[in-house]
C-alpha positions in Angstrom: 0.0 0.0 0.0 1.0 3.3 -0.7 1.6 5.9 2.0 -0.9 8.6 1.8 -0.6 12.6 3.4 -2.8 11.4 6.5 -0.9 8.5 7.0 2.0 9.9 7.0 0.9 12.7 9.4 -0.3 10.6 11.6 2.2 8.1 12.1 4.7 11.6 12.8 2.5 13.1 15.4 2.5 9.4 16.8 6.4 9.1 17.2 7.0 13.2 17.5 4.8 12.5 21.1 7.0 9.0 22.2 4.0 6.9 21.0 3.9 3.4 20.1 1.3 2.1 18.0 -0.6 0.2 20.8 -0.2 3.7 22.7 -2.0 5.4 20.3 -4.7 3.1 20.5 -5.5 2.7 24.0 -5.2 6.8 24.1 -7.4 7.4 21.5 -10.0 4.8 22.2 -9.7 3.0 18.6 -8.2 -0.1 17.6 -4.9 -1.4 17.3 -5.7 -2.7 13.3 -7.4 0.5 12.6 -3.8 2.4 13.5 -1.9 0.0 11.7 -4.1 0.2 8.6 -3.9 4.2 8.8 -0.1 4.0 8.9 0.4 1.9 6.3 -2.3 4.5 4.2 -5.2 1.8 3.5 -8.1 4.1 1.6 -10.9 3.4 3.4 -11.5 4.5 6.6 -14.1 5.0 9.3 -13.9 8.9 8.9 -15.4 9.5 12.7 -12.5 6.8 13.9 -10.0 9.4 11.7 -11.0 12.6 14.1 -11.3 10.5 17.4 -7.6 9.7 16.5 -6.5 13.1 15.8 -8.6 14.6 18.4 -5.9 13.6 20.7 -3.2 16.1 18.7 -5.9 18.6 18.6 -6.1 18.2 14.4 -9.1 17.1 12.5 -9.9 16.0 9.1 -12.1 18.5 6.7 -13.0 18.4 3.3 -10.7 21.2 1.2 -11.7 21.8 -2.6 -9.1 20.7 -5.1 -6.9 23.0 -6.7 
């Protein structure tokens, strides 16, 4: 799978804040195969499991119009 922009965002905020993947997990309240999937940029996601996940970096997703 290729790494997408959120994946890749995610997975720095994860390790910028000393975070394992089972960390992140417990902290945010969502699984442990939804992290991995995110990190490794599968395309379909939950979009509310997304923004419970940021939530604890203080991001969220939104919908921005293409250039």
């Amino acid at each position: 799978m290729e790494r997408t922009k959120l994946s890749l965002v995610v997975k720095a905020l994860r390790k910028e804040n000393g975070l394992t993947q089972e960390d992140l997990a417990m902290k945010s309240g969502v699984g442990l195969c939804f992290i991995r999937n995110l990190e490794q940029g599968k395309l379909s996601l939950r979009m509310d499991k997304v923004n419970q996940l940021l939530d604890l970096f203080n991001y969220e997703l939104t919908a921005t119009k293409r250039s």
